[in-house]
Structure formats: C-alpha cells, structure tokens
N, C-alpha and C positions, 0 to 999 in steps of 0.2 A: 504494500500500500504506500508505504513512505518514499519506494522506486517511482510509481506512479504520480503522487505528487510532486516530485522533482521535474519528472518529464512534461506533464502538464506545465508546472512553471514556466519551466524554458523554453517551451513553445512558444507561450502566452509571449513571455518579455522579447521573442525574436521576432514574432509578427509585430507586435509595437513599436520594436526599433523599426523594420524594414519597413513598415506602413509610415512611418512619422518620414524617415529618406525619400518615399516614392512622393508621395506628398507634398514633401516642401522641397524638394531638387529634381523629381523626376528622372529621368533616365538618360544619362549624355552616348551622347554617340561619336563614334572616333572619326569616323569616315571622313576624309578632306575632300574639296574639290578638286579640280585642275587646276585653280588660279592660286592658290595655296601651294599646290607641288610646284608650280612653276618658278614663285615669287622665291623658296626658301632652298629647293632641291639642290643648288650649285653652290648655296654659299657653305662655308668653312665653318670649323668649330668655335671658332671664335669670334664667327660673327651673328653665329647663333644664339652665345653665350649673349652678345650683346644685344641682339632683338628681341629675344627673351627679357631681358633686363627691361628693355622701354615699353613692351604690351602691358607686361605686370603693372608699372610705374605709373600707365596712360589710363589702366585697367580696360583696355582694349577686349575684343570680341572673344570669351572662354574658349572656343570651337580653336580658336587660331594660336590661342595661347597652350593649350593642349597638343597642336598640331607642331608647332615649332619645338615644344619639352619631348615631344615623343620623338622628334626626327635628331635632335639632341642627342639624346638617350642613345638612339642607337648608334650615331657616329661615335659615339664613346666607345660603347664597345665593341665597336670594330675594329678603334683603334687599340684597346687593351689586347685584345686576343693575338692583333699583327705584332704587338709590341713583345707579346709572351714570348709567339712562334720564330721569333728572329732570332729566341736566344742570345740575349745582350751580354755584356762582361758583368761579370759580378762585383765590379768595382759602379758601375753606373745605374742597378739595378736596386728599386725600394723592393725588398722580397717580402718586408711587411703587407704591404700592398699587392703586391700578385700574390699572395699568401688566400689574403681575403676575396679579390678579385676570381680565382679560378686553381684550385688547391691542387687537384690531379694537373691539372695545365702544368702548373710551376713546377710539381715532381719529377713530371717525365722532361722538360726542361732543364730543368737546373740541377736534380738529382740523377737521375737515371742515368746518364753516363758521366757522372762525377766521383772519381775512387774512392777521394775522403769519404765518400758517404758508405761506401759499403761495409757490412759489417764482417765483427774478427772472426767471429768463427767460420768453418766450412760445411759447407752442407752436407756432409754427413753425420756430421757432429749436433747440427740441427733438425735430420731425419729423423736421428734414434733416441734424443731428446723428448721430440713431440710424439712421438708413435710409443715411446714408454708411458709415460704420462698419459695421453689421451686413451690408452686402453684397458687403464685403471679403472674398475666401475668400485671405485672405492670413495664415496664421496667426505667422510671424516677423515683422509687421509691428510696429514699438513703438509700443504705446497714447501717442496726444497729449494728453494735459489742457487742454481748451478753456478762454478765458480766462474764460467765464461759470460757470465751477463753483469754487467757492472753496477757496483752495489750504490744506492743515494743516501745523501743525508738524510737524517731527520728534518721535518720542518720546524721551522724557527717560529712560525706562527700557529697556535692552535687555529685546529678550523671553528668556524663560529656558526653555531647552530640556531643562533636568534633566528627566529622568522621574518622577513625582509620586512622595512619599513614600507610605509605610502609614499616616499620620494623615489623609494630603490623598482618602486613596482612602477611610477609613472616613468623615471629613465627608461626600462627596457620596453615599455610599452612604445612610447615618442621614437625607440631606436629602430623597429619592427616596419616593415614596410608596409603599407594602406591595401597591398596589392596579394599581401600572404593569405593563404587558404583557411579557411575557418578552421576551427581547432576539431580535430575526428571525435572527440567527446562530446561535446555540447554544442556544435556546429558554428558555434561564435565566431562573427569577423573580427578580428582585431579594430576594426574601423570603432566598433560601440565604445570599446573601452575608448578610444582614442577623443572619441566624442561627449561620452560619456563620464563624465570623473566621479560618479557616484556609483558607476561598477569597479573601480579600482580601492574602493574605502571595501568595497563587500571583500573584494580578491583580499586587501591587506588584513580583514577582522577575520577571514575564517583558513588561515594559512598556519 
C-alpha cells in the first residue's frame, strides 16, 4: 500500500510539473529555416561566440538564439574530437580537459601506445592471478594483495559520512545538464529540480 502511495504521488507531482511547462512555455521546436542556415553556416567559432553574445544582449528572436547555440555547440565538438584524433604532444595538451571531454578518446590516444603506461607485471603472471581468484566460490575468503600491485597510503582525511547539505545538493544539480535523461527510478527530469528549489529542500531532509 505505502509502494502504491509513492507511485500515485509521483505521478501526481510529474503531471503538474509537465502541465505547468506545457502551459506557460509550450513546446519549442528546433527546426531552422534556410535564411538562418544561410546567415550563420560559414561563419567561425568565434564569430559565433560573438553573435551569440549580441541576440542574448538584444534579447532577439528564441528560435534564432537557439539556432546559433546549437550550431555553436557543435563546431565545438568537432573541433575537440579533430583536436583528440591528431594526437598533440603532451607538453601542449590540457589532459584535464580531454579527460572530461571524451575518456576512451584520450586512452587510446594518449595511453594506448605510450610504455610508461603499461603495466609491471606480465601476462601470465596476470592470467593465473585472476583465474585463481575468480574461481574461488568462496565468498568469506579475505582478499590477498599480491606483492606485484603496488601498495597506497592511508588516507589523511577520514571520509565524511554527513549527509550533503542544500548548497552541496543545489551545486551538483546547477552542474547537471537540462538535456540529461530522467532518472530510471522516478522518471524525474532534472529540469524540476532545476526549477524547482523546493524539491531540492525535500532531496536534502530525506537523505
């Protein structure tokens, strides 16, 4: 019964968010003209970046403002992906940034045929390792740390178990993209919370 109540709820509050969006914003559409593609398709990223800058500023036509972020957007990553694939020196490369940008991309990049990166032991020695181990159906058994895997410090900082503040929950929210998939549990967009600051008091009182 108290399953059922939940669900009921969450229906309830997602048809009233989505009714309240359809409502007062309606439903935007991407679709450009041809006087749009024509006006914006040749110029440069940086002159995008700057007409982008003056529609906002003008508060100019949404449709067109949309139109130029979206065609933006993707000269970016076009240019990230050509910037990955050329394999640059690693003296001129943010790996922070292609880290976050495209993770397999930078691996087989920048690692996959780099020595330093490979590791000490030899694959045999790694075969008979995981084929001992993994055919233990012994599950109280205590994990051994092999002398070939190199050992860490202790950390210096306990971990902290508080449950996150309402500052710490509106950061990752504001960090999260508009554009991310509802969550498979509760089918929530991100957008409510984004919207909403009296779902992120609920998020922080029942965490």
């Amino acid at each position: 019964m108290e399953r059922e109540n939940i669900d009921s709820t969450i229906k309830t509050m997602n048809d009233v968010i989505y009714d309240y969006f359809l409502q007062n914003y309606g439903i935007s559409s991407t679709t450009a003209n041809g006087k749009l593609m024509d006006s914006y398709k040749h110029k440069s990223i940086k002159e995008l970046k700057a007409e982008l800058k003056t529609l906002k500023s003008q508060k100019a036509d949404t449709v067109e403002i949309k139109f130029v972020a979206n065609l933006l957007r993707k000269k970016l990553q076009r240019t990230d992906r050509t910037c990955v694939g050329n394999g640059n020196s690693n003296q001129t490369v943010n790996h922070d940034h292609w880290i976050k940008a495209s993770f397999w991309g930078y691996v087989k990049t920048f690692l996959k045929n780099q020595p330093t990166s490979n590791p000490t032991l030899n694959k045999n020695t790694c075969t008979y390792f995981f084929k001992k181990y993994f055919s233990c159906l012994n599950p109280e058994k205590l994990f051994s740390i092999p002398s070939w895997i190199p050992s860490f410090s202790s950390p210096k900082v306990p971990f902290n178990l508080d449950p996150p503040t309402y500052q710490q929950v509106t950061n990752v929210i504001r960090k999260m993209k508009s554009s991310a998939s509802p969550c498979p549990l509760d089918q929530l967009s991100i957008i409510c919370f984004k919207r909403c600051p009296y779902l992120r008091s609920y998020v922080t009182n029942n965490t």
